[in-house]
N, C-alpha and C positions, 0 to 999 in steps of 0.2 A: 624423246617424244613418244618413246612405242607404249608411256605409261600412261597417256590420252587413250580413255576409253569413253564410249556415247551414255556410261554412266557417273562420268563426273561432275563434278559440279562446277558453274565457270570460274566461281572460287576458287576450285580446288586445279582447275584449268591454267588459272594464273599465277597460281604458285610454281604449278611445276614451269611455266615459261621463266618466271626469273623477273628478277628486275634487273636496272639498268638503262634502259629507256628515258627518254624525253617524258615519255606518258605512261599511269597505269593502267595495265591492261584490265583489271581486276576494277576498275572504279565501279562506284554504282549511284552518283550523285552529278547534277549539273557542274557546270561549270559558272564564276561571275565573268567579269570585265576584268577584274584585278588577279584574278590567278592568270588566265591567257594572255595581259599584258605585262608580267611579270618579267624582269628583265628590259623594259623597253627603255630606251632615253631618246630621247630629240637628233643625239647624233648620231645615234645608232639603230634607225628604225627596226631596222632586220632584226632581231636581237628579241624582241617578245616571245614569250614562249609560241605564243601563236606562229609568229614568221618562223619559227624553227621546227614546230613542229608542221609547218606548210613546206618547208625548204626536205625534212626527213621524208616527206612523201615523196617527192619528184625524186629523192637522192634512191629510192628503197624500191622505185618501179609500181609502174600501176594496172595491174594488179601487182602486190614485191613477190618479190623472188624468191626470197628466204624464207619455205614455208615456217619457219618458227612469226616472224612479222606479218605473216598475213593470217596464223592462227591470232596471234595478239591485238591485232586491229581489229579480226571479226567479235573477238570477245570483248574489247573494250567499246564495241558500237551495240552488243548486245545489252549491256550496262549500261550503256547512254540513253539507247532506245527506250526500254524499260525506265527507266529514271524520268525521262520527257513524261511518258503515257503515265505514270502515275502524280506528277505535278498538274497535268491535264485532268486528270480526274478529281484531284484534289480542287479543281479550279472549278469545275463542273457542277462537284458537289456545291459547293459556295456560291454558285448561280453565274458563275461568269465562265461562258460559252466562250468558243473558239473562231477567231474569225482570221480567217490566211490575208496579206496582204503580199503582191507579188508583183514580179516587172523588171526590168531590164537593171541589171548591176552598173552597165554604160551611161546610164543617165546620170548628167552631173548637177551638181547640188544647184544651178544657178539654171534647172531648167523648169517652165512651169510644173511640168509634171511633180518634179520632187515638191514642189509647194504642195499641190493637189494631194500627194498621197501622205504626205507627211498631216496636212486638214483633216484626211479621211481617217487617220488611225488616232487621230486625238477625240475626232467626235464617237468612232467606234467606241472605242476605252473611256470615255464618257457616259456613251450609251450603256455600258455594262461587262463590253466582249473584253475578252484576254488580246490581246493582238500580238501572232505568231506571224513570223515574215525569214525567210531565207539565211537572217541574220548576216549580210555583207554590204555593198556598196550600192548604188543608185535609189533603186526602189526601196529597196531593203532595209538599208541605213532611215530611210523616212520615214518607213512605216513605223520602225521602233522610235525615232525622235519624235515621231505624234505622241505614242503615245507614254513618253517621257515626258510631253509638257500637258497633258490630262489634269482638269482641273485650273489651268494657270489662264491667262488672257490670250485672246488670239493674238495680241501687237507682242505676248514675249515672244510664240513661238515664231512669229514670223521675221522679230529682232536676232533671234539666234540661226534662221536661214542666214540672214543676212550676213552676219557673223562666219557662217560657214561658207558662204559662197563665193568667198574672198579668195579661195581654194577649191574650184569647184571638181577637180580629178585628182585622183589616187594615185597614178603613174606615174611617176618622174618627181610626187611631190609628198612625198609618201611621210616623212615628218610633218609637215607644216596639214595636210590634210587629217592625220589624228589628233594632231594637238589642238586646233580648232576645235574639233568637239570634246577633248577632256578638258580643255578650258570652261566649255559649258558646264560639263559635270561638274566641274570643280567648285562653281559657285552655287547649283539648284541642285535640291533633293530628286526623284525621279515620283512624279506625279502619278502613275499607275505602273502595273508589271505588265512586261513584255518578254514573249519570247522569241530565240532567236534561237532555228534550226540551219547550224549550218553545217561548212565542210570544206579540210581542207585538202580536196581534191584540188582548188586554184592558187597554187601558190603566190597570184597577186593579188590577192580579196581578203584584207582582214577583217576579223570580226567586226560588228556593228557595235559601236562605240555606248549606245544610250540603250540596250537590251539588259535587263535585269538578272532574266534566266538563259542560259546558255548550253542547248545542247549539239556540241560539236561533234562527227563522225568522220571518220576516214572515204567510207563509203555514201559518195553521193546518190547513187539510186535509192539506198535504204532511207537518205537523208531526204529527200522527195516523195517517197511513197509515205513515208511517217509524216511529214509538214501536211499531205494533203488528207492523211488517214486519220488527223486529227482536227482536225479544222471544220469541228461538226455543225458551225450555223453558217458558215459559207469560205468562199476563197473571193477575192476580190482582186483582178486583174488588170495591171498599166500595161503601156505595151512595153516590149521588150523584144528580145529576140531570139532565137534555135531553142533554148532553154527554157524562156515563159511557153513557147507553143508546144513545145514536149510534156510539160506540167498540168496547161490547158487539155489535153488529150488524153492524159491519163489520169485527169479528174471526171473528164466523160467516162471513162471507160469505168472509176472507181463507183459512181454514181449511176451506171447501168448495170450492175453487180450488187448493186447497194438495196437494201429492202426500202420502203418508199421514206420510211423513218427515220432514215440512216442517208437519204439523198442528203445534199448539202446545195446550197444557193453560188452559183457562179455569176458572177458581177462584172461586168466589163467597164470599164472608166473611161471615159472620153470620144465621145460620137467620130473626131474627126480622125482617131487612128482606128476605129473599129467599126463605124458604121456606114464603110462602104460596102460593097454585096461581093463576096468573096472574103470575108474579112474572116479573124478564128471566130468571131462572134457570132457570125449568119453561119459557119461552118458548124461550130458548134450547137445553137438552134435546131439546124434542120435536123443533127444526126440525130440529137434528144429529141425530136420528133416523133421520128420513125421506129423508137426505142421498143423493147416489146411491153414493156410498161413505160411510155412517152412523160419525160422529165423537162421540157422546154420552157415551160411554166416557171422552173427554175434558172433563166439564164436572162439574164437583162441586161440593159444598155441603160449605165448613168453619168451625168459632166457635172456633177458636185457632190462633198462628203454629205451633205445631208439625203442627196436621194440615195445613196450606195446605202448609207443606218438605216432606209426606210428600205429599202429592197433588202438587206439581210433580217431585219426586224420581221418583214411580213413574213417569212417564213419560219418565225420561230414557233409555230404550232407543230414545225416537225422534230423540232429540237430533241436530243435523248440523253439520259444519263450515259455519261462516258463510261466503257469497263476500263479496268487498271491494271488490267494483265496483258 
């Protein structure tokens, strides 16, 4: 390792680590669905490369231990990172902006919520936006099933809820909960692209099944500061919990740091988890208030996908070309 100097290149970074690994360190391209399910069968959930390389995190310590595995994981998130920001850019140019959908991974497939967000991200990617979401389970998984049936009738997408909510938790069901949605895949094309920022910091959260582009990280902080650092015409927020309010807060914070151009539209979904007075929503408000350039303008309260398009829509006069670097 002593041939690591701060003039290499992560190329040249990843050669000298070696291979051998689950994963290359050296990548510099997304990930699909079909590479991170590689290895998986029905009787053998765990077995994807995904659950293996979620099961290699927990085994290797978090932060790992073995500075060779935590040089290799930061340099294959640097490649990852890099690879998201320039598919983002590439999307930008082509006119389709960035819109976060976000919310609790707990929420299960048979609860309104997942109907509501799963509505919002097909009218989203309808209306035009890219729809970026956490890429894992509750919120997550919806966001990118919206906007997998983009274009299609609202009675398929709400046939293939149906479909899925036969199986509404990931835990203890953990076959029968993936194979429900590659059963979907299996029969429909995917109606628009979606991406899906994830990480397998949780060894129980596999990837979201209907996301097209995939960029997966060791490192979850990096993997939330990028989901929100990209998401340049808004984030759009279910409730959820320790995790959506951590995400919520350091989108305020991104967007009071932010030049006014660069602000982004925070959307809150559904009145009756967020518009009591104390809520992140009125938290969030007042702080963007008081901001030294006041961003509150930007934060609304909506209970259907069509006013959430209409609340990140009107802000698209702030809208910017994405950088790719």
């Amino acid at each position: 390792m002593d041939s690591i100097t701060s003039s290499m290149t992560r190329e040249e970074v990843a050669a000298v680590l070696g291979g051998g690994r689950l994963y290359l360190a050296g990548r510099d391209s997304l990930y699909t669905v079909e590479e991170l399910m590689a290895g998986y069968r029905s009787d053998a959930p765990m077995q994807s490369l995904d659950a293996r390389l979620a099961a290699h995190v927990k085994a290797s310590g978090i932060p790992p231990e073995a500075v060779e595995e935590a040089i290799a994981q930061v340099v294959h998130d640097q490649g990852m990172d890099r690879a998201m920001r320039a598919y983002v850019a590439a999307s930008v140019t082509n006119g389709r902006h960035v819109a976060g959908v976000m919310g609790g991974s707990s929420t299960p497939r048979d609860a309104p919520a997942y109907r509501l967000a799963a509505e919002t991200a097909k009218a989203l990617s309808e209306a035009g936006f890219l729809v970026a979401t956490g890429g894992g389970l509750g919120i997550m998984e919806a966001g990118n099933l919206g906007a997998y049936f983009a274009g299609r009738l609202h009675e398929e997408l709400h046939a293939a809820i149906d479909d899925l909510k036969r199986c509404p938790v990931y835990r203890g069901h953990e076959a029968q909960y993936i194979d429900t949605a590659r059963s979907i895949i299996a029969r429909l094309p995917a109606g628009a692209p979606s991406l899906a920022v994830a990480t397998w910091r949780y060894d129980e959260e596999p990837i979201s099944q209907f996301a097209t582009h995939i960029a997966k990280l060791f490192q979850n902080s990096v993997r939330e500061d990028g989901l929100l650092s990209i998401a340049d015409a808004g984030v759009v927020y279910f409730e959820g919990g320790f995790g959506t309010l951590r995400e919520i807060f350091q989108d305020l914070a991104q967007n009071d740091s932010a030049a006014p151009a660069r602000q982004m539209a925070m959307v809150f979904v559904d009145t009756p988890a967020y518009g009591q007075p104390g809520s992140p929503f009125h938290l969030a408000r007042s702080r963007a208030s008081r901001a030294a350039a006041p961003f509150d303008d930007l934060i609304t309260l909506a209970d259907s996908a069509d006013a959430v398009v209409a609340a990140i829509t009107a802000r698209g006069g702030r809208l910017h070309a994405y950088p790719a670097g």
